[in-house]
N, C-alpha and C positions, 0 to 999 in steps of 0.2 A: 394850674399844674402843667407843666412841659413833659414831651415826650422822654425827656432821657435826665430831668430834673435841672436841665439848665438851658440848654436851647431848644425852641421849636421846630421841627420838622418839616420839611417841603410838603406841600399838599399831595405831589406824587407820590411818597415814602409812605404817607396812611393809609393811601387809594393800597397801595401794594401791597401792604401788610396786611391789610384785608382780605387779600387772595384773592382781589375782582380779578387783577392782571399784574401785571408787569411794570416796573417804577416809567420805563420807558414809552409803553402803551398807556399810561396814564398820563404822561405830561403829553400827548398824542388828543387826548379825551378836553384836556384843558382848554388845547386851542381850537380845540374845535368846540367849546363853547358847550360842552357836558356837565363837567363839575363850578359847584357854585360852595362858598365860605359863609357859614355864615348869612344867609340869607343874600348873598354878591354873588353875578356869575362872576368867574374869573375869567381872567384874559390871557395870564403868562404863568407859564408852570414853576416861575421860581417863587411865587407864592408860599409864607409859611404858615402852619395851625399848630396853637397848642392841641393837650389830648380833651381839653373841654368845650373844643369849637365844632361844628355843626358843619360834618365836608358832605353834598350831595352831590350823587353822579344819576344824571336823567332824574332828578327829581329825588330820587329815591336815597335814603341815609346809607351811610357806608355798613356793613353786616360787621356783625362783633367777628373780632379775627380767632381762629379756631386753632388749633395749635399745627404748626406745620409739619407738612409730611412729604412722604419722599414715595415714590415707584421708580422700580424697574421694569421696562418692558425692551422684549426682544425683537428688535425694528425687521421687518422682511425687506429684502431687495423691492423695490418699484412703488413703492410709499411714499407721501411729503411729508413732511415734518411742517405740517402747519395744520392750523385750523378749518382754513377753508382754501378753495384752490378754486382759480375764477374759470379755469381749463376742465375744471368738474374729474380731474385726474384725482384718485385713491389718495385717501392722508391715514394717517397715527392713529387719528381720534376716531376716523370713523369707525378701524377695525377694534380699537379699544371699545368703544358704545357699542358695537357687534356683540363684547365679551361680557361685559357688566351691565348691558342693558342702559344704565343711565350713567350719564357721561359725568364724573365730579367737575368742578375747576380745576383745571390743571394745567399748567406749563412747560414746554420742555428745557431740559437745561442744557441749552449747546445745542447745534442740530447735527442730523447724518442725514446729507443730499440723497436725493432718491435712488439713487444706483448705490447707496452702503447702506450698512443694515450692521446688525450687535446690539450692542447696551445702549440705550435712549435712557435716562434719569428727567423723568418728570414731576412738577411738587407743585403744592398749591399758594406756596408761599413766595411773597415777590422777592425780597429780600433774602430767601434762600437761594432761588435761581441765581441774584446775581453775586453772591457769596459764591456760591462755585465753581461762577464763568469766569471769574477775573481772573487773571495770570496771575497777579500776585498771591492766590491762597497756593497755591502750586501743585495742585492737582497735576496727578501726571493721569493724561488719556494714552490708553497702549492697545495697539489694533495689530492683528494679521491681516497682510498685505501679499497677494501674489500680485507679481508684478511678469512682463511677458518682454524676455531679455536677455542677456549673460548678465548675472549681478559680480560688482569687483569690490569686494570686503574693503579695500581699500576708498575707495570713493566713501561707500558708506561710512567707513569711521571721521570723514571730513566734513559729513553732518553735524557730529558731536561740537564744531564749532559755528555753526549755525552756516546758515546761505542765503545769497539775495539772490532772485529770479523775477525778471523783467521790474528791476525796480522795488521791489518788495522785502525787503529785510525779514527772516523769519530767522526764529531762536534756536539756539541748540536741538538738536534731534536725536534721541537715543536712538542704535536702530543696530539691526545683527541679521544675518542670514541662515535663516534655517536650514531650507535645502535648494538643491538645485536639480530641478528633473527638466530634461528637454530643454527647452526655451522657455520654460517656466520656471520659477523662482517664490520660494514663499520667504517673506520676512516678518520678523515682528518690528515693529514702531514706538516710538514713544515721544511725547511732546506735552508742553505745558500749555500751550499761547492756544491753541487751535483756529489759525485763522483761515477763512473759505477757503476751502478745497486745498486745505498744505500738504498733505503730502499726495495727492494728485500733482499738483504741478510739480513738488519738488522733484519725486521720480520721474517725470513727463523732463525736468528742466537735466537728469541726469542719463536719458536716453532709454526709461524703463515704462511700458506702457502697464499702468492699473487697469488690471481686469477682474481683481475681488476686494474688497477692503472690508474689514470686520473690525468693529471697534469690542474689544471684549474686557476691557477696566477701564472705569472714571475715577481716580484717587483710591479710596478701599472698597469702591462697589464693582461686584467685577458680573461678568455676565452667567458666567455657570454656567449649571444645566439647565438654567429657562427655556422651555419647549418656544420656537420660533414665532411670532404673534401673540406670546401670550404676555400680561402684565403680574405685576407681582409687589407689593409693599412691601416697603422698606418697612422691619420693625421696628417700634417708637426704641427703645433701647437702645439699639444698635446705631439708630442715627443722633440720639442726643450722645454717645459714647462718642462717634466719630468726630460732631462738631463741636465736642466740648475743645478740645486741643486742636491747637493750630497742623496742618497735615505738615507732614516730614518731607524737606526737598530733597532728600537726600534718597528716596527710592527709584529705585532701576526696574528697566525693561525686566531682566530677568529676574528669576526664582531664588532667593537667597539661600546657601544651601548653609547648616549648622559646621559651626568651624568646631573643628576637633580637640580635644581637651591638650594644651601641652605636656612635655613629656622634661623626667629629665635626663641629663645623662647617663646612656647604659640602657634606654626605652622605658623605664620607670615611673610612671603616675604621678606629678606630687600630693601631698597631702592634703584633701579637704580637708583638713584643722581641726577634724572632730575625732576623739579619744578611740581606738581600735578595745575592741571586745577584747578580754585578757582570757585564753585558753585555759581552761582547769583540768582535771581529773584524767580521764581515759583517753576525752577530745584532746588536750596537751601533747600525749602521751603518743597519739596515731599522727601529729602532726610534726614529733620530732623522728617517728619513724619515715615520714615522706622525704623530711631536708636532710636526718645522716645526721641530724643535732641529737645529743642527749638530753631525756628529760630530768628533771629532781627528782622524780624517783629513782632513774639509774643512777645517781649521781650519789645519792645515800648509799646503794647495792656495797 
């Protein structure tokens, strides 16, 4: 039997769906002579296994994959967003293991460089990480940004058609100006692609030096009022709701506000289609005294 009932799966795809790592970090494992098929080491990660074949990493069988999950944690300023750091500088995981004692598997999806901090989405699932990261699901990430400048609303609406900087093509950029106090400026952001440090350079490529950057929504996970270093699960609910449908490209930076019912001529309502309660008796009777209409009963008098 095949993984999807007709083709086999790359030996990375199983590693990752197992929640050991990341499809990327196991084709990583492969060549470095980790995972074995079937009683084979392997040699090349484009190796494939049905779901009745026998993939070992270190010896050891792949662990039955668990159902995947999601965290939010609120990343602080001077943190790396990795597991180990060879410079012995402060990471994610350690303050995480700080919180919960024992550290789960877990991944991050996307990073925020050590001087930004917000929403961090972590999962233990390979295959949901990179469902996330790909530009194509269209995740919109939206951060507040002070920036240290005069900002020209006009420059920024020239983002919305993307920009190259030193060679580097980046995509459309939602983006608006909040306020402007002093030589400082806050903005809100928004981008799909997230690639290293974009909008660092891009403000840096538009003459605006970043001095805060807060990521506070990934697609519909948004950062709230999560107390700063703290982590927080995603409810199983909420995240099978969200992945069940493909995300909407069509949401903006800002707040969508409720459009107003139309009206018709003369400022009048129209009809919700549904039959109006017919007035009887005294209530009739007090309501043709409001309009100056006569009721049937004065109309027998």
């Amino acid at each position: 039997m095949t993984a999807d009932g007709e083709t086999p799966w790359r030996v990375a795809k199983w590693i990752a769906r197992s929640g050991l790592c990341s499809r990327r970090e196991a084709e990583a494992w492969v060549l470095a002579g980790r995972v074995s098929l079937d009683g084979v080491r392997l040699e090349t990660p484009a190796a494939t296994a049905e779901r009745a074949s026998q993939i070992m990493v270190d010896g050891r069988p792949l662990p039955e994959p668990e159902g995947p999950k999601l965290w939010r944690f609120h990343k602080p300023r001077g943190l790396l967003t990795t597991t180990k750091d060879p410079e012995g500088r402060p990471t994610v995981f350690q303050r995480i293991r700080d919180q919960l004692g024992e550290l789960p598997h877990m991944m991050p999806v996307g990073r925020l460089d050590m001087n930004s901090e917000g929403l961090l989405l972590l999962t233990n699932d390979g295959a949901l990480k990179r469902r996330l990261e790909l530009p194509q699901s269209g995740w919109l990430r939206r951060y507040r940004v002070r920036v240290f400048g005069r900002v020209s609303e006009e420059r920024l609406a020239e983002l919305a058609k993307g920009v190259t900087v030193e060679g580097i093509a980046y995509g459309p950029i939602e983006a608006r100006l909040d306020e402007q106090r002093g030589a400082n400026a806050w903005l809100t952001m928004g981008l799909r692609e997230g690639k290293n440090r974009e909008i660092r350079k891009v403000c840096e490529h538009l003459g605006w030096q970043v001095n805060r950057l807060i990521r506070v929504g990934y697609g519909p996970f948004t950062l709230g009022k999560l107390p700063r270093g703290q982590i927080a699960p995603v409810p199983r609910g909420q995240l099978a709701e969200v992945l069940g449908d493909k995300p909407k490209t069509t949401e903006k930076v800002g707040t969508a506000k409720a459009k107003p019912r139309p009206t018709k001529p003369g400022g009048r309502k129209p009809s919700s289609g549904k039959p109006r309660a017919r007035k009887t008796g005294p209530a009739r009777q007090g309501a043709a005294r409001l309009t100056g209409r006569k009721s049937d009963a004065d109309r027998r008098r």
